[in-house]
Wavefront OBJ file of the C-alpha trace (Angstrom):
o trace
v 0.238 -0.865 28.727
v -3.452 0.664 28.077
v -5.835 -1.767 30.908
v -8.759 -3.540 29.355
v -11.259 -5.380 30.814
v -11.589 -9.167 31.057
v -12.467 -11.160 28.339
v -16.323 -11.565 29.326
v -16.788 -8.273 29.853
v -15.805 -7.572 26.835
v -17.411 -9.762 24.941
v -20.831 -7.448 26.351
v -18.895 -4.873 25.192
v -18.436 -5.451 21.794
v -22.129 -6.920 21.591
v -23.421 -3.724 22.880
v -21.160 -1.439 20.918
v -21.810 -3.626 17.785
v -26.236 -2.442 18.706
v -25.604 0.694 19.803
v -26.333 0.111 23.180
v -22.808 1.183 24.868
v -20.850 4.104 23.485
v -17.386 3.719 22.615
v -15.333 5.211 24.438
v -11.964 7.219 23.349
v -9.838 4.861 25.410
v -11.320 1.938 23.497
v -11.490 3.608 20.437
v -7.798 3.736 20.586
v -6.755 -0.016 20.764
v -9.748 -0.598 18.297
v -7.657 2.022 15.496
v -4.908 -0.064 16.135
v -5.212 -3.087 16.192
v -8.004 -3.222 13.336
v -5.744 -0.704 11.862
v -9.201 1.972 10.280
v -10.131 5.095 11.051
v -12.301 6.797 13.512
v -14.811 7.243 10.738
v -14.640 3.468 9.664
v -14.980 2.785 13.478
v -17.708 4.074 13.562
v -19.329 4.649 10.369
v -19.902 7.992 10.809
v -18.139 10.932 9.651
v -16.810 13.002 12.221
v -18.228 16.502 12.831
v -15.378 19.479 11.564
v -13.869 20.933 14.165
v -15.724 24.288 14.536
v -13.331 27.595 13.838
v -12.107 29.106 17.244
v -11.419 32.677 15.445
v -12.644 35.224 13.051
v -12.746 33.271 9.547
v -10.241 35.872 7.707
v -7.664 35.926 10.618
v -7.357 31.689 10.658
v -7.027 31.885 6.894
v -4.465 34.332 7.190
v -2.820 32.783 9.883
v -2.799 29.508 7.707
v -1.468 30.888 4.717
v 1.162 32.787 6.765
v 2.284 29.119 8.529
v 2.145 27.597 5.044
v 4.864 30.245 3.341
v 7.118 29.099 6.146
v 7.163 25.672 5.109
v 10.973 25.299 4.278
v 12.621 23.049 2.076
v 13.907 21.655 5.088
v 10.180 21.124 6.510
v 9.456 19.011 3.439
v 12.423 16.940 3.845
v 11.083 16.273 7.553
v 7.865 15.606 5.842
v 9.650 13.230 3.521
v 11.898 11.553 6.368
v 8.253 10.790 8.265
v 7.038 9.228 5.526
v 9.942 6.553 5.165
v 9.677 6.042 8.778
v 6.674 5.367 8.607
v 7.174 2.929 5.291
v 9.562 1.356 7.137
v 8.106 0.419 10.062
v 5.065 -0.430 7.710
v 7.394 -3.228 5.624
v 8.638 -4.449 8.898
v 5.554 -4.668 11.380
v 2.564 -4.098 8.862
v 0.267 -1.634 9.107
v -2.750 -1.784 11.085
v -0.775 -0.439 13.882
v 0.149 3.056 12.019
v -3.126 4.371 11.116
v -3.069 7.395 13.469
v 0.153 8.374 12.527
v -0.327 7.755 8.956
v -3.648 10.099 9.423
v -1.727 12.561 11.049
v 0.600 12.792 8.563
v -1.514 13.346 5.683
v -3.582 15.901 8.156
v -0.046 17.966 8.179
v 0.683 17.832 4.343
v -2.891 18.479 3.303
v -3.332 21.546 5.589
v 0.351 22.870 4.013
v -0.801 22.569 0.656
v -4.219 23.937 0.828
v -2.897 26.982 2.587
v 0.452 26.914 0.617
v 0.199 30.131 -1.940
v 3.138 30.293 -4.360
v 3.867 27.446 -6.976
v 7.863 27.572 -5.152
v 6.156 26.074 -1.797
v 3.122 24.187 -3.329
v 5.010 21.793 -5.719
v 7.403 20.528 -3.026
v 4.789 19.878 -0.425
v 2.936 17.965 -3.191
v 5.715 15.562 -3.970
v 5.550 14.956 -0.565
v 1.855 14.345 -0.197
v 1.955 12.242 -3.032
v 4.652 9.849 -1.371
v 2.743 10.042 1.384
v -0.399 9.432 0.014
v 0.428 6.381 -2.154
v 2.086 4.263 1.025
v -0.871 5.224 2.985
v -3.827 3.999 0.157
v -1.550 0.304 -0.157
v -1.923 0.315 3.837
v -5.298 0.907 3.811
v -5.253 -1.948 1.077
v -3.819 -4.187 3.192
v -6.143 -4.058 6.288
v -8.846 -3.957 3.995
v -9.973 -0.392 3.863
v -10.790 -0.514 0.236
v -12.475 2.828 -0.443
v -9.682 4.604 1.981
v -7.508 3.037 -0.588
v -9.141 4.083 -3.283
v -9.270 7.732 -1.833
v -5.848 7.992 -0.956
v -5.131 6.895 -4.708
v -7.067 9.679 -6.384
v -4.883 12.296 -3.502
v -1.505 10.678 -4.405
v -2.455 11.090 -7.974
v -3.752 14.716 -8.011
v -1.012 15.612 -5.345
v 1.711 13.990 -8.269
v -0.191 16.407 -11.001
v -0.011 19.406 -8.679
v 3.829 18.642 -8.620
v 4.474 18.395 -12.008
v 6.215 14.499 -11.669
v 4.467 12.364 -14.309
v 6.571 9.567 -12.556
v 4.755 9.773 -9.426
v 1.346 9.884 -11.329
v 2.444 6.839 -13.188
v 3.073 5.159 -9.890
v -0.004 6.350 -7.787
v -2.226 5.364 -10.607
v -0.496 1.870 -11.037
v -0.640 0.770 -7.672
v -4.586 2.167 -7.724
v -5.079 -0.633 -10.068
v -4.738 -3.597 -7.384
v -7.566 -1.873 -6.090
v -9.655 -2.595 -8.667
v -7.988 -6.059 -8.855
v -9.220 -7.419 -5.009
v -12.714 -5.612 -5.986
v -13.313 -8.601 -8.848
v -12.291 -5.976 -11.830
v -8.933 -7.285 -12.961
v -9.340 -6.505 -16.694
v -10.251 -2.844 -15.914
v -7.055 -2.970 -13.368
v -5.514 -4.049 -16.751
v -6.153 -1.038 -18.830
v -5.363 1.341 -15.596
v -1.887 -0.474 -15.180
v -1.460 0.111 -18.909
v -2.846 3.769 -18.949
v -0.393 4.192 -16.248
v 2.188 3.680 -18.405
v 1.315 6.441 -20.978
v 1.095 8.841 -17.783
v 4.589 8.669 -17.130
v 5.985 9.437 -20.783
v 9.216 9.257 -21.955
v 11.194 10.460 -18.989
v 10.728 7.273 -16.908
v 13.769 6.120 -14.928
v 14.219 2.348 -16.339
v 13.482 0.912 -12.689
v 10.106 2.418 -12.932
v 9.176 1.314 -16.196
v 10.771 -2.273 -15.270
v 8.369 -2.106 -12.121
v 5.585 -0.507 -14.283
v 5.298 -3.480 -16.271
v 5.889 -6.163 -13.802
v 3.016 -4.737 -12.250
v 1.451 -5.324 -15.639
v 2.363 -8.988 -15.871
v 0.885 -9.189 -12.844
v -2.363 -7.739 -13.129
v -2.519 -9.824 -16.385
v -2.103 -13.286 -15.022
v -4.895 -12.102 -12.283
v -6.863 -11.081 -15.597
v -6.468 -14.468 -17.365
v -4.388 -12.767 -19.841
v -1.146 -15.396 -20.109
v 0.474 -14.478 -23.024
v 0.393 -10.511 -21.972
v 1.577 -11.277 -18.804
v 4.970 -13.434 -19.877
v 5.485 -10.718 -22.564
v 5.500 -8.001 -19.808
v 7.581 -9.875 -18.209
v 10.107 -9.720 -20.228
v 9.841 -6.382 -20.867
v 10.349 -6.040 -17.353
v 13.690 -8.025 -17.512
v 14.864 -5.817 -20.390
v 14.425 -2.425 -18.721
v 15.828 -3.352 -15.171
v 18.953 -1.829 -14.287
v 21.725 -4.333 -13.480
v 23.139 -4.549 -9.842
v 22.122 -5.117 -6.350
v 20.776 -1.590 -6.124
v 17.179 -1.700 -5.223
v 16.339 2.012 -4.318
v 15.219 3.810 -7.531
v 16.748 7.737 -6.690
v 14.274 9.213 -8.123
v 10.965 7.596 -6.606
v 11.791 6.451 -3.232
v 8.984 4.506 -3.335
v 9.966 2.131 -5.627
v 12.271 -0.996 -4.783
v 13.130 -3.107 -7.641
v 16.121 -5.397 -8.594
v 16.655 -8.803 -9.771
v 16.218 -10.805 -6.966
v 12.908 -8.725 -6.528
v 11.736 -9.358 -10.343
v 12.515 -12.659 -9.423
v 9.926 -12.946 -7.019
v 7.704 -11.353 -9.000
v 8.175 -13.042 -12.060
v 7.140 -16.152 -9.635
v 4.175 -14.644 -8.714
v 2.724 -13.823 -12.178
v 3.734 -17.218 -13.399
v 2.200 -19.141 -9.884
v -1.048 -17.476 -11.240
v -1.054 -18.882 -14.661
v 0.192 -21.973 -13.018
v 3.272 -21.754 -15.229
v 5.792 -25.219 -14.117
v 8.434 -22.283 -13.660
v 6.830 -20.786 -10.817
v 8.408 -23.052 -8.049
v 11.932 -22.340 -9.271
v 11.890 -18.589 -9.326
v 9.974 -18.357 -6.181
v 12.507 -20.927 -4.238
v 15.250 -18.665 -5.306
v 13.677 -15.543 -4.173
v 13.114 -17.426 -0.889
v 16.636 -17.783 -0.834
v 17.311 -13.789 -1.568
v 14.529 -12.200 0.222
v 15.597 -9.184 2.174
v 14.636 -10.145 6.165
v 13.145 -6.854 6.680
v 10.455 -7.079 4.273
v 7.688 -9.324 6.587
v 4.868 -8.500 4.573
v 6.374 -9.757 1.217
v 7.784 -12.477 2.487
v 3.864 -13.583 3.584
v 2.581 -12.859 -0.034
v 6.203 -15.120 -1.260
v 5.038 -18.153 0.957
v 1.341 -17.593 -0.456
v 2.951 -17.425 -4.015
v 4.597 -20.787 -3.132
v 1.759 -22.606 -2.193
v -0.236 -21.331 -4.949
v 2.841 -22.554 -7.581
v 2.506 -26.463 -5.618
v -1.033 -26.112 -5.313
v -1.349 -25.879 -9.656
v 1.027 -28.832 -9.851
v -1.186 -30.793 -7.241
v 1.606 -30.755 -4.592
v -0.706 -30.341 -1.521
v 1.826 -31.506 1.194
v 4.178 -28.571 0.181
v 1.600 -26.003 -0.561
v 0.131 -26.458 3.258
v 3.656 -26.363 4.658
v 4.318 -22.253 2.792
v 0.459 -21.272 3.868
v 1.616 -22.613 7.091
v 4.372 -20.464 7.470
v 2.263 -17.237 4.809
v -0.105 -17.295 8.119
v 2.162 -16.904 10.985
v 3.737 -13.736 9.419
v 0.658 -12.869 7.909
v -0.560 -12.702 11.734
v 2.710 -11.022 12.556
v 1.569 -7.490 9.948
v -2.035 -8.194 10.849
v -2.421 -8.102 7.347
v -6.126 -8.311 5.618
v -5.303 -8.895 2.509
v -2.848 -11.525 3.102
v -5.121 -13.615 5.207
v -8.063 -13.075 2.751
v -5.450 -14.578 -0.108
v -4.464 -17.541 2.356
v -8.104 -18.558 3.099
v -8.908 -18.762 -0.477
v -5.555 -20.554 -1.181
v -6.517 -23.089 1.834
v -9.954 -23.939 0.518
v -8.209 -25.400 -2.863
v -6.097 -27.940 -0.805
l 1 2 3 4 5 6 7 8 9 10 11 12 13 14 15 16 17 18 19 20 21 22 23 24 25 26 27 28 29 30 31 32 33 34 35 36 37 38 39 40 41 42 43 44 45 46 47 48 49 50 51 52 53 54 55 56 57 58 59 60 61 62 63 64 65 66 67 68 69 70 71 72 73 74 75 76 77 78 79 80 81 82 83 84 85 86 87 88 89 90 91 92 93 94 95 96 97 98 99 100 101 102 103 104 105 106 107 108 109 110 111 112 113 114 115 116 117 118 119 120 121 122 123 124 125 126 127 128 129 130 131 132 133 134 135 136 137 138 139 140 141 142 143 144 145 146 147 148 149 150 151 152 153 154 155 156 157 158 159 160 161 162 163 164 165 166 167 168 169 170 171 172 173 174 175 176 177 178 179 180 181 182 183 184 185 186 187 188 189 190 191 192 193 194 195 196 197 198 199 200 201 202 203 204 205 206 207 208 209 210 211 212 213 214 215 216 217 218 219 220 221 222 223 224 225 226 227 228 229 230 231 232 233 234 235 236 237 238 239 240 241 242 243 244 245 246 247 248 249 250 251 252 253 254 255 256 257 258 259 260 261 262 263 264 265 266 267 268 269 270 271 272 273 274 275 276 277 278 279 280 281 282 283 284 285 286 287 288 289 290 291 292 293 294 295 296 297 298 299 300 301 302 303 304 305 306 307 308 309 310 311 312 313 314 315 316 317 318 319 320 321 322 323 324 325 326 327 328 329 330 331 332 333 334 335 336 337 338 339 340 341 342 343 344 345 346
C-alpha cells in the first residue's frame, strides 16, 4: 500500500499543485494516473520532453529495426493476449486504474511497427495495434479523456488500414463516432456510424454488421432520428447469428448475441422513449453476463431513463440508485456524467 498523507495535508496539496506552488511529485503522480485514470501529459498539461537518444542516431535505428524483424508471430500473439487481459480486467474493474499499462502497451506496439521493415512483420503488428488501440480510445472515453479518445481512434483506424482488415477499420471508425456523440455532434456521429459501414464492404462477418448497425440505431435515437433508429434495428436482428455465441472469431473485439441486442435494442428505444423499452431492458437484466460491471451501470441508467419517459420516478431513482454504486465501482466518467443528467429529470 503506497503511504499518503492525511487528509488536511492534502487538501494544501492539491491547492498548491492545482497554482503551481508545490511540484508533483512521481510518487503522487502515480496514485493521481490511477485513480483519475489520464496520462502524465493530461496530469499535467504539459507534454513530456522525448527522451533524449543515448547512442549514435544510425546505430539506435539499426538496433530498432534489427529488434523489430524479430518480432515473431508468437510475439504478436503475446501482444494480442495483453490486450484481452487488459480488456478484461477493463469490463470487470473499469478503467481508470489501467492507464499505465494500457500506455505501455501501445508504447510496445507503436515502437514495433515504426521500426518493423517488411510488409510479413508490419501487417501483423498492426492488427494488433489496432485491437489495442480501439479498447484503449473507449477507455479513455470512459474516464473522460475525450481527445485521447479521439487520438487513439484515428491510430486504431490507420493501424486497421496498414493491416489490410477493412473489418477493423469499420469498427475503429464506428466506435470513434460516440465520440462525436458525448461532444454534442450526434448527427455527424450519424453519418460516421454510417460511413463506417461502407468501410467494411462486403466481407463483413454478420455479427459485425449486426453490431454495426445497432450501433447505428443507437447513434440515431441520440440524433432524434426515430424512425432510422427502429429500422436499424431491425436490420440488426436480421443479420445476427443465432446462438448463445457472443465472441465474433474474427474481431475479438466484438461481443454480440441476442441477449446483448436485447439490451441494446432497450437502449435505443429508452432514448426515443419507446413504451417497449422497459420490457427489453428487464429481460436483459435478467441475462446480463456478471462480468460485464460497466454495462451493467449503462443497463440500470437505460432503465431509469425507459421509467423516467413514462413518468415512473419511484422506479427510475431505484436503477440510478443501483447505475451509481457500480458506476463508482469502474470509476467510470462517462457513466456518472449520464447519471447526473438522468437525476436532474426526476
Amino acid at each position: 500500500m503506497l503511504p499518503i498523507a492525511s487528509t488536511a495535508s492534502l487538501r494544501v496539496y492539491v491547492s498548491e499543485w492545482e497554482n503551481g506552488r508545490r511540484k508533483l511529485s512521481g510518487h503522487y503522480s502515480k496514485i493521481l494516473r490511477s485513480l483519475l485514470g489520464i496520462t502524465d501529459d493530461e496530469l499535467s498539461g504539459e507534454p513530456q520532453p522525448p527522451a533524449v537518444p543515448t547512442a549514435d542516431g544510425y546505430d539506435e535505428l539499426i538496433e530498432r529495426i534489427d529488434e523489430a524483424r524479430n518480432v515473431s508471430l508468437t510475439m504478436v500473439d503475446t501482444f494480442m493476449d495483453q490486450t484481452e487481459l487488459l480488456r478484461t480486467i477493463d469490463r470487470q474493474m473499469g478503467a481508470a486504474s489501467l492507464v499505465d499499462q494500457m500506455t505501455a502497451h501501445l508504447t510496445r506496439l507503436e515502437d514495433a511497427l515504426t521500426f518493423a521493415v517488411l510488409p510479413t512483420t508490419r501487417r501483423p503488428v498492426a492488427l494488433a495495434l489496432t485491437g489495442a488501440a480501439t479498447l484503449a480510445a473507449w477507455q479513455a472515453l470512459d474516464v473522460g479523456a475525450v481527445q485521447r479518445a479521439w487520438r487513439h481512434y484515428e491510430l486504431g483506424k490507420r493501424a486497421a488500414q496498414e493491416a489490410e482488415e477493412p473489418m477493423y477499420l469499420a469498427h475503429a471508425t464506428a466506435e470513434q463516432a460516440y465520440v462525436l456523440c458525448d461532444a454534442g455532434r450526434p448527427e455527424l456521429a450519424v453519418q460516421l456510424v454510417r460511413d463506417a459501414q461502407r468501410l467494411g464492404g462486403q466481407g463483413m462477418s454478420p455479427r459485425l454488421r449486426a453490431w454495426l448497425y445497432a450501433a447505428e440505431a443507437e447513434i440515431c435515437a441520440r440524433a432524434g432520428l426515430h424512425d432510422d433508429c427502429r429500422k436499424a434495428l431491425e436490420l440488426a436482428m436480421r443479420h445476427l447469428p443465432t446462438g448463445e455465441e457472443a465472441r465474433d472469431p474474427d474481431m475479438l473485439s466484438i461481443f454480440l448475441n441476442e441477449r446483448h441486442l436485447t439490451r441494446w435494442r432497450g437502449n435505443a428505444l429508452a432514448l426515443i422513449g419507446d413504451a417497449e423499452a422497459v420490457d427489453s431492458l428487464y429481460a436483459a437484466l435478467e441475462t446480463t453476463d456478471p462480468t460485464f460491471i460497466r454495462a451493467k451501470a449503462g443497463l440500470h441508467c437505460d432503465v431509469a431513463q425507459a421509467h423516467l419517459s413514462r413518468g415512473e420516478y419511484d422506479e427510475a431513482q431505484k436503477h440510478l440508485r443501483e447505475a451509481r454504486l457500480l458506476a463508482s465501482r469502474t470509476r467510470s466518467v462517462r457513466h456518472r456524467r449520464r447519471i447526473e443528467q438522468l437525476t436532474q429529470s426526476l
